[in-house]
ZADRENLO-919412 format. One line per field, with one value per residue (C-alpha): residue number from 1; x, y, z. Coordinates in steps of 0.25 Angstrom, whole numbers, plus 5000, padded with zeros to 4 digits. Layout:
% ZADRENLO-919412
n	(NUM,...)
xx	(X,...)
yy	(Y,...)
zz	(Z,...)
END
This chain:
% ZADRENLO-919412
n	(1,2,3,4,5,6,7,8,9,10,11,12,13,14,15,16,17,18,19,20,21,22,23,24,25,26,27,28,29,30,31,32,33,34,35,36,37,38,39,40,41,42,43,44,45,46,47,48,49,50,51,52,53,54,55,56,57,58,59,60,61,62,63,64,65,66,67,68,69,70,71,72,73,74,75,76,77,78,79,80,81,82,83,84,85,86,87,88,89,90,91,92,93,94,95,96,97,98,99,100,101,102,103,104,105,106,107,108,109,110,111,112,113,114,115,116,117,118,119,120,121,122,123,124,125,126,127,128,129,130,131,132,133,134,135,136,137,138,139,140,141,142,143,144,145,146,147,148,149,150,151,152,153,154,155,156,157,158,159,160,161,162,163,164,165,166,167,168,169,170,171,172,173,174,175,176,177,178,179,180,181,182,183,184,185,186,187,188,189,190,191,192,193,194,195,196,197,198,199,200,201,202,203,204,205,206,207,208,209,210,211,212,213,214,215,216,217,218,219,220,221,222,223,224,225,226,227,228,229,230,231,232,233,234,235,236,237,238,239,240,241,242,243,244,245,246,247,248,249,250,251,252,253,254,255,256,257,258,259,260,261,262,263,264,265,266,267,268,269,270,271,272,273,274,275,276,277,278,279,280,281,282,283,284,285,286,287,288,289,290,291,292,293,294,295,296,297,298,299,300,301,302,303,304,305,306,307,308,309,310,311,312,313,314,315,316,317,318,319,320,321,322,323,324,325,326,327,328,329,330,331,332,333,334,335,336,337,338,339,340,341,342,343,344,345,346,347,348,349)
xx	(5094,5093,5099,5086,5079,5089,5087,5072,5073,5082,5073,5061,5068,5073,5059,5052,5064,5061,5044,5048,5056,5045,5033,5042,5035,5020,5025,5029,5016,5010,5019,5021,5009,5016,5011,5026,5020,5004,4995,4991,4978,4983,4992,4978,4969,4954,4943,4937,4950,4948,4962,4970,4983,4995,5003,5004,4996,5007,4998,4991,4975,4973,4962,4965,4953,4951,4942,4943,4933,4923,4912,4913,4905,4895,4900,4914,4907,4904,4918,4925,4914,4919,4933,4931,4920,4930,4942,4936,4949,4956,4960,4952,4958,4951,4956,4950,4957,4959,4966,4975,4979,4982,4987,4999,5001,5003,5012,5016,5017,5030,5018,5009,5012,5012,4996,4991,4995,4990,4977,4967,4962,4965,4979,4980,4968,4980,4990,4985,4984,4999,5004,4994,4996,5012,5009,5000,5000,4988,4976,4972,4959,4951,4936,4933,4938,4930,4935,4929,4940,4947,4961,4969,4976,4984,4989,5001,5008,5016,5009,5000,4992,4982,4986,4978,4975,4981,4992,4999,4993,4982,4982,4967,4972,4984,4993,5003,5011,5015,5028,5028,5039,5031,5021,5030,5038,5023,5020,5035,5035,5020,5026,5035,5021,5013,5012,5000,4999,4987,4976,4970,4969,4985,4989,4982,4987,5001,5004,4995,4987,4989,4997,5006,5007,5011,5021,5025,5023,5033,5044,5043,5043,5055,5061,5061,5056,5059,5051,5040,5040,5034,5019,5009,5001,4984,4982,4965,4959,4963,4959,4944,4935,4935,4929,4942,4948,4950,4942,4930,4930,4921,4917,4928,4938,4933,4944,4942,4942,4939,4953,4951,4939,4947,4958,4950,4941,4957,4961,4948,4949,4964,4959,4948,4956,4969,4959,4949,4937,4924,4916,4903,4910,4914,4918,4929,4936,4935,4941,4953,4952,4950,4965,4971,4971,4973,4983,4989,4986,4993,5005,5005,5002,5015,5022,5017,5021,5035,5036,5033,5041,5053,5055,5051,5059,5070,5068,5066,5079,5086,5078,5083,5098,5099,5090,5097,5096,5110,5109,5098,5106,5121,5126,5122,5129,5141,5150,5159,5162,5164,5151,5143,5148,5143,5130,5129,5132,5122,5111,5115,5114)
yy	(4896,4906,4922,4926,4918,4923,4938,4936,4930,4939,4951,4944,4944,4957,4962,4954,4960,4973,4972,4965,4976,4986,4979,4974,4983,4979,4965,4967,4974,4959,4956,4968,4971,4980,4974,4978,4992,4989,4997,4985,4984,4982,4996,5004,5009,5002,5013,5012,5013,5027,5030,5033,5027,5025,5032,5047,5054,5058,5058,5072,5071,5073,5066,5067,5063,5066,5069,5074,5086,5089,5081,5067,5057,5050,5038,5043,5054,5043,5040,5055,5057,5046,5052,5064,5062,5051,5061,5077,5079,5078,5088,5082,5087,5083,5084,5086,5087,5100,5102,5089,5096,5110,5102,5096,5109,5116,5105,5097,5104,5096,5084,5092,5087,5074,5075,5081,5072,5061,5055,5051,5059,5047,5049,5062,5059,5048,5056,5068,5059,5055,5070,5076,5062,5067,5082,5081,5070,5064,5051,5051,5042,5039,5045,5030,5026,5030,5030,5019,5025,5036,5038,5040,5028,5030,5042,5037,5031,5039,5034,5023,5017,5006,4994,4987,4971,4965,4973,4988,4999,5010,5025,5026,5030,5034,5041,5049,5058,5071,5069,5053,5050,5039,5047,5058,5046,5043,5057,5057,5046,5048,5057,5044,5033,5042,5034,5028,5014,5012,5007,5019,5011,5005,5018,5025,5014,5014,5030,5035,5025,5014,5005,5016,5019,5004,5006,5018,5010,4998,5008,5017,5004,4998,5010,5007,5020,5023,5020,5033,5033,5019,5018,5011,5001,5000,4987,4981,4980,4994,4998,4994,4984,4984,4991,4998,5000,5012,5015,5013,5011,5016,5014,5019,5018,5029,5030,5017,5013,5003,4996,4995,4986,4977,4977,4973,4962,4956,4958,4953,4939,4939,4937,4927,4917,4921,4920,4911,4924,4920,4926,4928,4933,4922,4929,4935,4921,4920,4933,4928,4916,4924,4932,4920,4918,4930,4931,4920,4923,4936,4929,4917,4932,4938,4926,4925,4937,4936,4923,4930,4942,4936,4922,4917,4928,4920,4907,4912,4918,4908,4898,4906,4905,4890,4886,4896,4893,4891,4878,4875,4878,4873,4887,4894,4883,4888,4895,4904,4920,4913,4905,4916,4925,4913,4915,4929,4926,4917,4928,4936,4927)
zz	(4913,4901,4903,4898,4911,4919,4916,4916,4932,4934,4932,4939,4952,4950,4948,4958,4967,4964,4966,4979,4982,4979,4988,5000,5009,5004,5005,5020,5023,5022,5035,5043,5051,5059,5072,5079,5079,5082,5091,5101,5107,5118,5120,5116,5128,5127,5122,5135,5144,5146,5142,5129,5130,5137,5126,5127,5114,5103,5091,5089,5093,5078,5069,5056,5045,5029,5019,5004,5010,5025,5018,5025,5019,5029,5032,5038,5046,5057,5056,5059,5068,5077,5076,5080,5091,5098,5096,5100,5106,5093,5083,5071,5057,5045,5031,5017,5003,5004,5018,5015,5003,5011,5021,5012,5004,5017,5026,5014,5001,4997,4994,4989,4975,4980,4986,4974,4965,4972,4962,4971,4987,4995,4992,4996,5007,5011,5012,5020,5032,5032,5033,5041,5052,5049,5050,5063,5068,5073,5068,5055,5054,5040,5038,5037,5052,5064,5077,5087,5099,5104,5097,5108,5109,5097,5099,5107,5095,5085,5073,5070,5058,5055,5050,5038,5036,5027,5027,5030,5037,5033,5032,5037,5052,5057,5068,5070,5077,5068,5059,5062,5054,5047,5042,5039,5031,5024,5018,5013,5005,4999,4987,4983,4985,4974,4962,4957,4954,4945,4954,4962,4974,4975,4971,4983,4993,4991,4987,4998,5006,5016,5007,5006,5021,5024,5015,5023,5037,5030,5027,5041,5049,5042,5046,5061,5066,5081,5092,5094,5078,5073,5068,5076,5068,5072,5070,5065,5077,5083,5071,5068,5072,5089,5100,5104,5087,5085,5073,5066,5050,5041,5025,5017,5006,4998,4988,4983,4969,4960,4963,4976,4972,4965,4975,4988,4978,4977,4991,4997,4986,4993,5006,5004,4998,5007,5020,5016,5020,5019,5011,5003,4992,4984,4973,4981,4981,4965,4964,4971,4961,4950,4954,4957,4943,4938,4945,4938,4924,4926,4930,4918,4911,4914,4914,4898,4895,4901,4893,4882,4882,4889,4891,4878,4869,4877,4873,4860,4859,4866,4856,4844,4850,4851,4839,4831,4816,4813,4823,4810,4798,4795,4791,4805,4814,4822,4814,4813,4809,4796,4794,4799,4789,4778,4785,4784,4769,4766,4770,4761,4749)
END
């Protein structure tokens, strides 16, 4: 095998090390579901049991919501309002744009950089609920999450989240007890995830948003925290959908852009063919065709262009080396110091 292939494999395991390096931790979001630290139905009091938990309350009675400003639109005000009618006996704290802002230049001004200089609201709209859970303590739930039952029950666990299908965990509700070292470890590493990465809706995700806070679940669980500081994981049906879930979700997504269109069309074309899913939409299975290949014109593409620009300047040379002219003409055959000298001087004549 020629030195030139060599140095060429060489640098394609090197780089596909380094890329596999980089997404390790997405890639073991596929197969950690977290179940070793799930919220099981059967640990959680039924709504009409009359009682809250056998777990004394170590989470704040707080309820934590957010809004750009006090002008909630319509169609979550059915939402708060189940919130706060099932909880009257909890402190209810509401955030707009500006008290986040006063809130971090006040408790936080060493990030204060950091929070301005985030492009879009749902960044920062993002990150206020990690320090005011890590700075009080208490449930943060999404304008577009009602609450079907009292919260009661989950106040007994140091921290919890929601976890998400297909993969990871979301930002929308959450708990915690105040400094939770996994929360406190979040709003430390926010600074370091700021970076933009074209699309709007990637960039939100992973600097800010849920993808981001898997990525921070991943690392705080690999560290083994002690028992009394692990995060509680709420699985789907806790989450929505039954008589005894413990919300109710509403129309959202707000912050969506034109990405995030193209994005769910892919994700939605993945799951038909990967699941067989009946549907209507028939057009959703050509788009997976139509990816299908893409995607492999896109790799014949690259492997074109590194044919081009690498492999066959190889050849080429190596070509040149053993078809060199002087195997073609009887002055340029092996020779010695001598002959190449009467070479030289044949140039010149």
């Amino acid at each position: 095998m020629r030195r030139g292939v060599l140095i060429f494999l060489l640098i394609n395991v090197i780089a596909i090390g380094f890329l596999l390096h980089s997404v390790w931790t997405l890639l073991t979001l596929l197969v950690v579901d977290g179940s070793e630290d799930a919220i099981l139905a059967a640990e959680l009091p039924s709504p009409k049991a009359g009682k809250t938990s056998n777990r004394p309350d170590i989470i704040p009675k707080i309820i934590h919501q957010t809004y750009a400003n006090d002008s909630i639109p319509d169609v979550w005000k059915g939402a708060q309002k189940s919130c706060k009618e099932l909880h009257k006996d909890f402190e209810y704290k509401f955030w707009t744009d500006k008290k986040a802002r006063d809130f971090i230049y006040t408790e936080y001004p060493w990030f204060l950089d950091t929070f301005d200089s985030y492009p879009y609201n749902i960044q920062r709209a993002d990150v206020i609920r990690y320090f005011i859970l890590a700075h009080y303590g208490g449930i943060y739930i999404d304008l577009d999450d009602g609450c079907n039952r009292r919260l009661d029950p989950m106040l007994g666990y140091p921290a919890w989240v929601r976890r998400t299908v297909p993969t990871g965990i979301s930002n929308d509700v959450m708990g915690s007890v105040p400094n939770h070292p996994f929360f406190t470890r979040t709003i430390h590493e926010l600074a370091k995830y700021n970076r933009s990465w074209i699309l709007p809706y990637i960039t939100v995700m992973a600097s800010t948003g849920p993808l981001f806070l898997s990525i921070m679940w991943r690392h705080y669980t690999n560290s083994k925290p002690p028992l009394g500081e692990e995060v509680k994981i709420m699985f789907p049906p806790e989450s929505y959908g039954h008589t005894w879930s413990f919300f109710t979700h509403h129309k959202g997504d707000s912050w969506h852009q034109f990405d995030v269109q193209f994005i769910f069309w892919v994700s939605m074309s993945m799951l038909i063919w990967i699941e067989g899913l009946n549907s209507n939409d028939l057009q959703m299975g050509r788009n997976w065709i139509f990816l299908t290949i893409l995607g492999f014109a896109l790799a014949f593409v690259l492997y074109f262009v590194i044919y081009t620009f690498y492999l066959r300047p190889s050849r080429q040379s190596a070509h040149k080396k053993s078809s060199s002219p002087r195997r073609k003409f009887f002055f340029w055959g092996k020779s010695g110091r001598g002959d190449y000298e009467r070479l030289e001087n044949r140039h010149e004549v």
